[in-house]
C-alpha positions in Angstrom: 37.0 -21.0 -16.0 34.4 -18.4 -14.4 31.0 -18.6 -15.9 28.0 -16.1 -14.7 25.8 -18.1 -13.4 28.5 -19.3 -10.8 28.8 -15.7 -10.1 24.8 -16.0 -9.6 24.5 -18.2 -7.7 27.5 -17.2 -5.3 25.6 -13.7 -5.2 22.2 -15.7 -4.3 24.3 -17.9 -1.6 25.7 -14.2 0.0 22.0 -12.8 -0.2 20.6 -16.0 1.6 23.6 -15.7 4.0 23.2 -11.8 4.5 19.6 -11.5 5.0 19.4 -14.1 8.3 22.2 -11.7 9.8 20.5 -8.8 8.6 17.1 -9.7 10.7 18.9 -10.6 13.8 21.0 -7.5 13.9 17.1 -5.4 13.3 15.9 -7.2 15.6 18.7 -7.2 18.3 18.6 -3.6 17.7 14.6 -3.4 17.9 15.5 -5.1 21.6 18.0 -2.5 22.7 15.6 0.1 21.5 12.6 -1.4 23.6 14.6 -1.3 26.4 16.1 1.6 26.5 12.7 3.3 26.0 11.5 2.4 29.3 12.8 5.0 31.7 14.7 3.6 34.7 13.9 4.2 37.8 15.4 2.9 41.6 12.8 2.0 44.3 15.0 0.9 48.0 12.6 -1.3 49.7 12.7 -0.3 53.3 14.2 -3.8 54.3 14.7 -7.4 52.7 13.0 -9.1 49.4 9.9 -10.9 52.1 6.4 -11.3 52.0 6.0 -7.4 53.4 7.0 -5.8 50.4 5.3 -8.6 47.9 3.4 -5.8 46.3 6.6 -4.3 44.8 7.9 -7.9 44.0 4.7 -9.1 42.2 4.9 -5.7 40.2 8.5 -6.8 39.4 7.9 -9.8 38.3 5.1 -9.7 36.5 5.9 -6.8 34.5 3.4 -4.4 35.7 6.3 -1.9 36.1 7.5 -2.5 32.3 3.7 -2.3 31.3 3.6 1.6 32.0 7.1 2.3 30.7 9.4 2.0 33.5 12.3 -0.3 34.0 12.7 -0.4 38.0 15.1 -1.7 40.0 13.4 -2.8 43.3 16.5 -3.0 45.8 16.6 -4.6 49.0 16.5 -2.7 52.0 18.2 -3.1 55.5 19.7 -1.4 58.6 22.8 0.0 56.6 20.1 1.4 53.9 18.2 4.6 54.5 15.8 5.2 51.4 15.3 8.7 52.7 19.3 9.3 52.8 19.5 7.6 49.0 16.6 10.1 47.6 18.4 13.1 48.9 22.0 12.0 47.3 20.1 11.0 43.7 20.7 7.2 44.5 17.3 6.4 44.1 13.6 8.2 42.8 11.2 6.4 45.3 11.7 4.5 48.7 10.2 3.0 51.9 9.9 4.7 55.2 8.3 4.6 58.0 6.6 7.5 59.8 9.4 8.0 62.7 12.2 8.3 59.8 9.9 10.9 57.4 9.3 13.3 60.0 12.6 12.8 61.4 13.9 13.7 57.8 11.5 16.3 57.3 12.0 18.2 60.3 15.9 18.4 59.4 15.1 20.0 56.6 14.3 17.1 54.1 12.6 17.5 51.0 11.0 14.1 51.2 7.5 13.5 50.6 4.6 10.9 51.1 2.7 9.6 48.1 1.5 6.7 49.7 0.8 4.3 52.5 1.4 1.1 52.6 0.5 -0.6 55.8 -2.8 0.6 57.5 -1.7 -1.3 60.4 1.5 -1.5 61.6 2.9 -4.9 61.6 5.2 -4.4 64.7 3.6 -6.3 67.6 5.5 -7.8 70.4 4.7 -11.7 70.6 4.6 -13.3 73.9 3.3 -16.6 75.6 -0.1 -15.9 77.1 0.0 -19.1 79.6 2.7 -17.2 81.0 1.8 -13.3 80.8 -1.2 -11.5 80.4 -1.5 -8.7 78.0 -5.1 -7.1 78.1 -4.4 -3.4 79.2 -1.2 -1.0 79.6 -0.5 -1.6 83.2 0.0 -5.0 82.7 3.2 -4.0 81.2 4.7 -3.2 84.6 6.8 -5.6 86.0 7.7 -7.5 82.8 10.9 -8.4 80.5 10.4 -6.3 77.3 12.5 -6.5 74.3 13.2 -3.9 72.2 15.8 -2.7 69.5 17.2 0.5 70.5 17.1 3.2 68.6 14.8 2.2 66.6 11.0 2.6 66.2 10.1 -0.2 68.7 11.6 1.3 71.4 9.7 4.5 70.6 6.3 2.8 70.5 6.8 0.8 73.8 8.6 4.0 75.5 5.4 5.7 74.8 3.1 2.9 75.9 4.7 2.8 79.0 4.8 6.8 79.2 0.8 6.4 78.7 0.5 4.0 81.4 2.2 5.5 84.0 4.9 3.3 84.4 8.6 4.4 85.2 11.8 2.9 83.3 12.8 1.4 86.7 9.1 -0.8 87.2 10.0 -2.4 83.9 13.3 -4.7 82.1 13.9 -3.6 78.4 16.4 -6.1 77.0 18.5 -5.2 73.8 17.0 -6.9 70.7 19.2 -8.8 68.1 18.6 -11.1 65.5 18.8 -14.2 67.3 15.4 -14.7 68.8 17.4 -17.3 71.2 16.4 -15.3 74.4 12.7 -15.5 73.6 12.6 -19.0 73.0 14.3 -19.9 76.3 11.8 -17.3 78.4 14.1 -15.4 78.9 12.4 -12.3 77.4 8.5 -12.1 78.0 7.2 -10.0 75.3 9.5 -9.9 71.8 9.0 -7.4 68.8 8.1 -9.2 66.0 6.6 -8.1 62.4 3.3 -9.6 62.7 3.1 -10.9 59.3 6.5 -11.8 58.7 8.5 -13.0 61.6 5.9 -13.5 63.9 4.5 -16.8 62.3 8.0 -18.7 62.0 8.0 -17.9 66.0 4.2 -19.2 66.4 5.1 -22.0 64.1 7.9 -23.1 65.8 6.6 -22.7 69.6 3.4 -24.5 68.7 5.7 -27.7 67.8 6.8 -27.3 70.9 3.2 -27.2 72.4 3.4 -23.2 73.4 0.9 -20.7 72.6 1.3 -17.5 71.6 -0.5 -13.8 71.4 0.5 -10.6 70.4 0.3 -7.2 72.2 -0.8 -4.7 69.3 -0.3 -0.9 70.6 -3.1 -0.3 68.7 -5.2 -1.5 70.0 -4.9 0.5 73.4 -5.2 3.8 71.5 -1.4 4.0 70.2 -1.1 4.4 66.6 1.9 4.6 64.9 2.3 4.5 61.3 4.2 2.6 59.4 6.1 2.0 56.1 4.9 4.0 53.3 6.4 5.4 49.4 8.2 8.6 49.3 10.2 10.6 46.9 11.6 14.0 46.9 9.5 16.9 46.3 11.0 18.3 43.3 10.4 14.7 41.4 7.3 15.0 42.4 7.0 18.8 41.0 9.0 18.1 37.4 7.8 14.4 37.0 4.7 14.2 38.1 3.4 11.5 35.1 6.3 9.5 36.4 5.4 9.6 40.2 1.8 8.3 38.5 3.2 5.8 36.3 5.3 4.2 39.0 2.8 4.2 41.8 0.2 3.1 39.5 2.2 -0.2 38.8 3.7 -0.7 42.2 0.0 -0.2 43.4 -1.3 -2.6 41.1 1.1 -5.5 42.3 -0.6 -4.8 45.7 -3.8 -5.3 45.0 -2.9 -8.3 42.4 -0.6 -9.9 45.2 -3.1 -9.3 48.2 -6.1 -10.6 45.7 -7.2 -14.4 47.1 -8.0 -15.3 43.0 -4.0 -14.5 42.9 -2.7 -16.6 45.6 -1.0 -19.2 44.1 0.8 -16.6 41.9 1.8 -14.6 44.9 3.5 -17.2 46.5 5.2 -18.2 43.5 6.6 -14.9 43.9 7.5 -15.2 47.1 9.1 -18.3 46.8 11.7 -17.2 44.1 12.8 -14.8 46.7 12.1 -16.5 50.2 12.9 -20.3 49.1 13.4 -21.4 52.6 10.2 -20.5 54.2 8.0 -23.2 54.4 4.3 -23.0 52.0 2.0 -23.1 54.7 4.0 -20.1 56.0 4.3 -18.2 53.6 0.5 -18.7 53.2 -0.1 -17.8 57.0 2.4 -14.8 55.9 0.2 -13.6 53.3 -3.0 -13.9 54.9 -1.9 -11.6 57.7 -0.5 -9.1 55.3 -3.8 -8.7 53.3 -5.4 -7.8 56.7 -3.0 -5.0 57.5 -2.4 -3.4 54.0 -6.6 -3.5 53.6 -8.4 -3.9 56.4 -11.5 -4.4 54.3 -12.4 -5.4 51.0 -13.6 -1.9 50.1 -10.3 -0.2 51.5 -8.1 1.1 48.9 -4.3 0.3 49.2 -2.3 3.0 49.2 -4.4 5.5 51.3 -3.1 7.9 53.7 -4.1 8.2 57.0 -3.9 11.4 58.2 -5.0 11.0 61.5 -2.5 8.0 62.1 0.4 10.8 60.8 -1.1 13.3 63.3 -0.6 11.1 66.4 2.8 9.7 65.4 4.0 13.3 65.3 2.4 13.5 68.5 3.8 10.5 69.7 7.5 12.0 68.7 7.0 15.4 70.0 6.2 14.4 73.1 8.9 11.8 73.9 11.4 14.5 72.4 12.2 12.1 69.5 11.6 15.1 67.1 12.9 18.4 67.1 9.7 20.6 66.1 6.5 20.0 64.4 6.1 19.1 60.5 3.6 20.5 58.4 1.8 17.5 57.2 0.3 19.3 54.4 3.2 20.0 52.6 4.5 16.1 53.4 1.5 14.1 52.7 0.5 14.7 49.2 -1.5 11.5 47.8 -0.9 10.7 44.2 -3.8 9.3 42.2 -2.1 5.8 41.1 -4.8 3.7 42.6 -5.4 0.4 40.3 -8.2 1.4 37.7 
């Protein structure tokens, strides 16, 4: 027979049994809601997940992107991805470029603009063995095995170096660059383009082993300046979102400076090593070290700045080899965006 208080306490057991469900469902719904109140945004790195884009990585992992409302995808660059090309076809809001593809870009017509800069010195150097050559001004060029990767923005830099020195294409041996550094190691090749900070201690690493020294040649430093990577976006983002374009370089910014900050080391290579497991510590510290010098120079620098004058001569640089069509208006292209870390 049915009495009431087994109907009671069958109600109580449905309550007790309904409310646990009820608070995970709220809260599974608070967590859908949280997340789809961050507004998502695509940032192409320029090329792979290394230690020259760990400002973007740090900001991903360590949530500095989340922290100002944004849920970002950071994707991985390479030679079959153009950022540029991506922004103009909506693929992505913000990118990596460096100088030689913006202006390329800009003077075909694209509406591509630069917010910020990333490296204040361009990592591409060309590594070589100084018991072997001697590097101290441009004519000592002549004469020597150079590699470069044609078609891209090596070949421009070391076209123009040789332009500057006076030396013809027939008083010098430029050897198609690949992947496989094989030709290098067996002196094949003299001088080999190398990111400074990234490749360019695995190389030293692995010669010194075999007792060899290395150097690098840094255009630079004979007068050639060529920019490097730096964040863009399109124009009209930058016009209809402009507390977006803040918010996002704001973060991305921020994981710079955090990442490049010695009191953050050991966090920073954490991060790196989630992405670049098979580089060795002491690399990766090495890797680091060098990167902090090119993205600020000095303590006092602040990352992110653009450098005008380095734009000016790059176009320069272009127009004169041929390599761009007609002159950009830097004006309209270079427009700074206040997302300096506060």
């Amino acid at each position: 027979m049915y009495h009431a208080n087994q109907g009671a306490k069958m109600n109580h057991k449905v309550k007790t049994l309904i409310l646990p469900a009820c608070i995970l469902f709220l809260a599974a719904m608070l967590s859908t809601i949280s997340v789809s109140a961050n507004e998502k945004v695509t940032y192409r790195l320029k090329w792979l997940r290394n230690v020259s884009v760990v400002g973007a990585l740090y900001a991903e992992t360590h949530h500095l992107f989340k922290n100002v409302g944004l849920d970002v995808d950071v994707k991985a660059g390479g030679p079959e991805r153009d950022a540029i090309r991506e922004l103009e076809l909506g693929y992505a809001d913000f990118g990596a470029a460096s100088a030689d593809q913006v202006l390329l870009a800009r003077a075909k017509g694209s509406p591509v603009v630069v917010i910020a800069q990333l490296f204040q010195v361009n990592p591409l150097q060309w590594i070589y063995r100084p018991a072997d050559v001697r590097i101290r001004r441009l004519p000592d060029l002549k004469g020597k095995v150079i590699g470069v990767t044609y078609g891209g923005n090596d070949e421009t830099i070391m076209r123009t170096l040789l332009a500057e020195a006076g030396i013809k294409s027939s008083e010098v041996t430029l050897f198609s660059v690949r992947y496989d550094y094989t030709p290098f190691y067996r002196n094949k090749v003299q001088l080999w383009p190398v990111y400074r900070n990234a490749q360019g201690p695995i190389i030293s690493a692995k010669l010194e082993k075999a007792g060899e020294k290395t150097a690098y040649f840094n255009p630079a430093e004979v007068g050639v300046k060529f920019v490097a990577n730096s964040v863009v976006t399109e124009s009209r983002t930058l016009r209809e979102k402009p507390e977006l374009v803040k918010r996002f370089l704001t973060a991305l910014l921020a994981g710079w400076q955090q990442a490049l900050d010695p009191k953050n080391q050991a966090e920073a290579i954490k991060t790196l090593q989630e992405y670049d497991p098979d580089t060795p510590r002491q690399i990766l510290e090495e890797q680091l070290k060098i990167t902090r010098e090119l993205v600020q120079p000095k303590p006092t620098f602040t990352i992110g700045a653009i450098d005008e004058n380095g734009w000016e001569q790059t176009e320069r640089i272009m127009l004169t080899r041929k390599q761009l069509p007609r002159k950009v208006d830097l004006k309209e292209m270079l427009i700074p965006v206040d997302g300096s870390p506060k």
